[in-house]
Backbone as a ProteinNet text record, in pm:
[ID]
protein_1_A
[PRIMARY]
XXXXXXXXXXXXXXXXXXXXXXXXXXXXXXXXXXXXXXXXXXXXXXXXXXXXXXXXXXXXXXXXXXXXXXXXXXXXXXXXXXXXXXXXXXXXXXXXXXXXXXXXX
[TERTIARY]
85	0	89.4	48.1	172	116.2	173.9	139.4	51.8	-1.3	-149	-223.2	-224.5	-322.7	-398.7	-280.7	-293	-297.7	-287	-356.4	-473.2	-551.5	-672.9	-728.2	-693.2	-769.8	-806.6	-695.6	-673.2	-795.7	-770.1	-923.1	-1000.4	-1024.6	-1194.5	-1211.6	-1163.1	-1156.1	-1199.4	-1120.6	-1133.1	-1259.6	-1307.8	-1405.7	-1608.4	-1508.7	-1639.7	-1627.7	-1512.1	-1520.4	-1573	-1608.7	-1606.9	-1769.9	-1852.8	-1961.6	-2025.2	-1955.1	-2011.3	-1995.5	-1844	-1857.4	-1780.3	-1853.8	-1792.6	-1690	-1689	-1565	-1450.9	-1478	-1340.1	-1213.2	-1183.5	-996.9	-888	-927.5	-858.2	-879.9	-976.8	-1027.2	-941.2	-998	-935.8	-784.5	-719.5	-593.1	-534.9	-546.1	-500.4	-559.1	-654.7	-706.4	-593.1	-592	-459.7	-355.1	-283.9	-178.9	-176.5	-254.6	-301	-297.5	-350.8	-339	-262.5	-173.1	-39.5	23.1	38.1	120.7	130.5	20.2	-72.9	-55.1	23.7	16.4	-118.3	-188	-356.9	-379	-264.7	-260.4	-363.4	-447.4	-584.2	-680.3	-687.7	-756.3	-719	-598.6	-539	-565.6	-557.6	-597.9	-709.7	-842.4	-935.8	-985	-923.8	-919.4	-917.5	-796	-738.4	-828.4	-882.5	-947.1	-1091.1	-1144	-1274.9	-1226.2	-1105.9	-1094.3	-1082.5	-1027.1	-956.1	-1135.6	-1226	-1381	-1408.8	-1367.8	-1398	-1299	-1182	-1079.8	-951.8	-1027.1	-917.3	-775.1	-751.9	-630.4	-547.7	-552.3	-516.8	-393.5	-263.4	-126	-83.7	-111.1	-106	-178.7	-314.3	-344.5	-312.6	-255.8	-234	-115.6	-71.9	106	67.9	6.5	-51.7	-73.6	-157.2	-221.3	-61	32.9	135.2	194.6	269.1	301.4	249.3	110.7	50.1	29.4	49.2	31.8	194.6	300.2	448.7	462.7	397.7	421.6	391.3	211.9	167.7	239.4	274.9	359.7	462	543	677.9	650.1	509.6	492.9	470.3	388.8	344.4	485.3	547.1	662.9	795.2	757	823.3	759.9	578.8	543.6	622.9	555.1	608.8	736.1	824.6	988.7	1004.1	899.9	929.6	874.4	752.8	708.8	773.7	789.3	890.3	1014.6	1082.9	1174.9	1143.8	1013.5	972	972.6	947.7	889.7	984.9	1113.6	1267.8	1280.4	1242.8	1360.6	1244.1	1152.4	1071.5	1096.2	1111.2	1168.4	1322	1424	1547	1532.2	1451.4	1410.2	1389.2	1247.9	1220.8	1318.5	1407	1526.5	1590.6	1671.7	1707.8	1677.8	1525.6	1432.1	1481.1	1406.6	1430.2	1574.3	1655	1829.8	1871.9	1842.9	1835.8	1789.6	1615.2	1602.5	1616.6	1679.4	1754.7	1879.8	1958.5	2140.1	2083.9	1956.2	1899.7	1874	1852.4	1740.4	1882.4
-117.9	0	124	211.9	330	445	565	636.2	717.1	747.5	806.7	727.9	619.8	516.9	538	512	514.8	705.1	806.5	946.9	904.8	906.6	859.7	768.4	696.6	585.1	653.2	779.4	872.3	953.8	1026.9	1067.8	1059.6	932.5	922.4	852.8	788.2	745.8	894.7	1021.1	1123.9	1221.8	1181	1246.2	1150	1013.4	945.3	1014.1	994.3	1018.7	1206.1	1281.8	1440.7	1433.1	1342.5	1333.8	1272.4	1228.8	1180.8	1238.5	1334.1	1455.8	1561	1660.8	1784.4	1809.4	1796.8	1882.3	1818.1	1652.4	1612.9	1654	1716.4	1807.1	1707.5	1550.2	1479.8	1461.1	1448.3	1399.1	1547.9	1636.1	1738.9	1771.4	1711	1759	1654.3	1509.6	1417.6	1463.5	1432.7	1497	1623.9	1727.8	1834.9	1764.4	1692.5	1611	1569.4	1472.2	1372.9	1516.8	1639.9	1671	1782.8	1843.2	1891.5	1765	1633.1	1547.3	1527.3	1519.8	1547.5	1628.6	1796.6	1899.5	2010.8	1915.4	2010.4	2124.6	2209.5	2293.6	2384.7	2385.4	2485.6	2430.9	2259.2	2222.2	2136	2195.2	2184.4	2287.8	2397	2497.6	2570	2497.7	2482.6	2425.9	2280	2177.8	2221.3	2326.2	2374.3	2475	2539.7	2679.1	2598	2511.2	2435.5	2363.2	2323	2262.9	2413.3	2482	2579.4	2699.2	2661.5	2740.9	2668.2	2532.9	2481.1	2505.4	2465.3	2493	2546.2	2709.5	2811.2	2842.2	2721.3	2779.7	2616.4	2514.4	2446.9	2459.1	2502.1	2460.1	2392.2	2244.5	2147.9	2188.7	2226.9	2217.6	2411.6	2515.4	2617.8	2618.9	2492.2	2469.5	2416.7	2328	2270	2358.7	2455	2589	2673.8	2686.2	2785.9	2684.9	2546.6	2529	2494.6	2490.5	2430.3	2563.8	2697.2	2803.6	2848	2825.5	2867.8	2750.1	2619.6	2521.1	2605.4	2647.5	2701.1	2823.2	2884.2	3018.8	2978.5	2850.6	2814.5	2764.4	2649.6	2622.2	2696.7	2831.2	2925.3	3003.3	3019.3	3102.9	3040.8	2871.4	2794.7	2802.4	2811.6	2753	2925.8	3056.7	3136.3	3145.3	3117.1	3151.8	2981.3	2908.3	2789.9	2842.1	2914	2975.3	3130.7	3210.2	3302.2	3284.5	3133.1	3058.8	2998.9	2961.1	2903.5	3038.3	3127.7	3239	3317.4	3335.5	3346.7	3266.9	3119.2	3047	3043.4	3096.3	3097.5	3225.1	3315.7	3426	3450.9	3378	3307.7	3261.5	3127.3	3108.8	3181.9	3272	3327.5	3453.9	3508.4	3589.5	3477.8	3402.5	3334.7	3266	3201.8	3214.1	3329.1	3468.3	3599	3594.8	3584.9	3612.1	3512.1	3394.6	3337	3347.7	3409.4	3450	3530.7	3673.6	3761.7	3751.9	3655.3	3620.4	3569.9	3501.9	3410	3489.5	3595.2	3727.3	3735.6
0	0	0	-94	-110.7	21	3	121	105.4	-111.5	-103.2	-15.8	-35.1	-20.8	165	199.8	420.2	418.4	346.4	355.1	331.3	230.5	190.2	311.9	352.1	451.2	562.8	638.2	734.9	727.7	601.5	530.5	583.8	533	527.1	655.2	743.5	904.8	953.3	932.1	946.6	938.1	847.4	767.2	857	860	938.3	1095	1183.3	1288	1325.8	1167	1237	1226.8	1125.2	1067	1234.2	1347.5	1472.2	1517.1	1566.2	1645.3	1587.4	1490.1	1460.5	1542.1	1688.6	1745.4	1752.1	1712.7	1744.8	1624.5	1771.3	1715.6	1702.2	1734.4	1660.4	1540.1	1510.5	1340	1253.1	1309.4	1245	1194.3	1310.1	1333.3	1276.6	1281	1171	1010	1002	848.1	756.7	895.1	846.4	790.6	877.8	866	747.1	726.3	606.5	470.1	455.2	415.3	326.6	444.9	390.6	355.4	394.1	323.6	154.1	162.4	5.2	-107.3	31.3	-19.8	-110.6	-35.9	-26	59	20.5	128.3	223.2	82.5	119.6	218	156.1	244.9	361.8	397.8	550.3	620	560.2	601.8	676	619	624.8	742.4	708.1	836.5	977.1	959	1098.4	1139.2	1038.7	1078.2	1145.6	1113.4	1165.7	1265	1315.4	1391.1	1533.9	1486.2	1584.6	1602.4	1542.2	1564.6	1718.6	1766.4	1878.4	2022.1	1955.8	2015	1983.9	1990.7	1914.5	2007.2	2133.2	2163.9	2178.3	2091.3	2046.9	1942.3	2034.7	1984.7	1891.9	1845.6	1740.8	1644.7	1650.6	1520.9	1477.4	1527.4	1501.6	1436.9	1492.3	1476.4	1249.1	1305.7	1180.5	1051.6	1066.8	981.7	977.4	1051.4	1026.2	930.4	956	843.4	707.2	677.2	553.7	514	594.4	529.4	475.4	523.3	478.7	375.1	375.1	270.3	165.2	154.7	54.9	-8.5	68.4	3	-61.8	-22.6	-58	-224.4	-220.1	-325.2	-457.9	-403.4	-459.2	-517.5	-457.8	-517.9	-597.7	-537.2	-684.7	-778.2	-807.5	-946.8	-996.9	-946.3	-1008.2	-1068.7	-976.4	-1030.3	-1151.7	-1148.5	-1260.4	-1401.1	-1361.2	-1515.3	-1541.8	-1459	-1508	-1573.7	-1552.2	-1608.1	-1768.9	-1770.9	-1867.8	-1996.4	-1913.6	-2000.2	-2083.1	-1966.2	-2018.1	-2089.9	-2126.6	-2218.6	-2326.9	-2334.6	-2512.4	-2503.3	-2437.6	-2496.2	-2537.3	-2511.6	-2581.5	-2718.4	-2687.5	-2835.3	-2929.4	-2918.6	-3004.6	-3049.3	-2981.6	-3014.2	-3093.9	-3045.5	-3162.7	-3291.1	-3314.1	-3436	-3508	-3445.6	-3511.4	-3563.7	-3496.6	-3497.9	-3653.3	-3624.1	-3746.6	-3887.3	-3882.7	-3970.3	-4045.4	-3926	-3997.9	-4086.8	-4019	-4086.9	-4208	-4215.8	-4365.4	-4444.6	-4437.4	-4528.2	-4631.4
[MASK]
+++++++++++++++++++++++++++++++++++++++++++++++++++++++++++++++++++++++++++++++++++++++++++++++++++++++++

């Protein structure tokens, strides 16, 4: 069994045990877990913020929301600096296309 697989299982164990008691800040606080692993950041986020409506001075799962929120930024500012990269090298290209077709003229 790979490790989507036991996230997913966490899940939905997760997802049954909140459907019995909304407040349990365990279900919540594993589910988080399970889901920055995933890198679902948003909806770790989420997780924590519904978990922390019951018990808003709950350490672990605050702890939880700070990092799935610095994950998310981190991720966020790789895709940028990956397509600003992308964007530089077709704009290379196409200088050199041009560059070429000029020396051809």
């Amino acid at each position: 069994m790979c490790l989507q697989e036991n996230y997913g299982s966490v899940l939905k164990d997760c997802s049954r045990a909140i459907a019995v008691n909304l407040k349990s800040f365990k279900a919540y606080y594993r589910s988080s877990l399970a889901l920055n692993a995933l890198e679902r950041y948003d909806e770790a986020i989420d997780c924590c913020e519904r978990c922390l409506q019951y018990d808003p001075n709950n350490k672990s799962v605050q702890g939880v929301r700070e990092r799935a929120t610095q994950l998310k930024e981190t991720k966020g500012r790789k895709e940028k600096e990956k397509q600003e990269k992308l964007r530089q090298e077709r704009l290379r290209e196409q200088r050199l296309r041009e560059a070429y077709n000029v020396s051809m003229s």
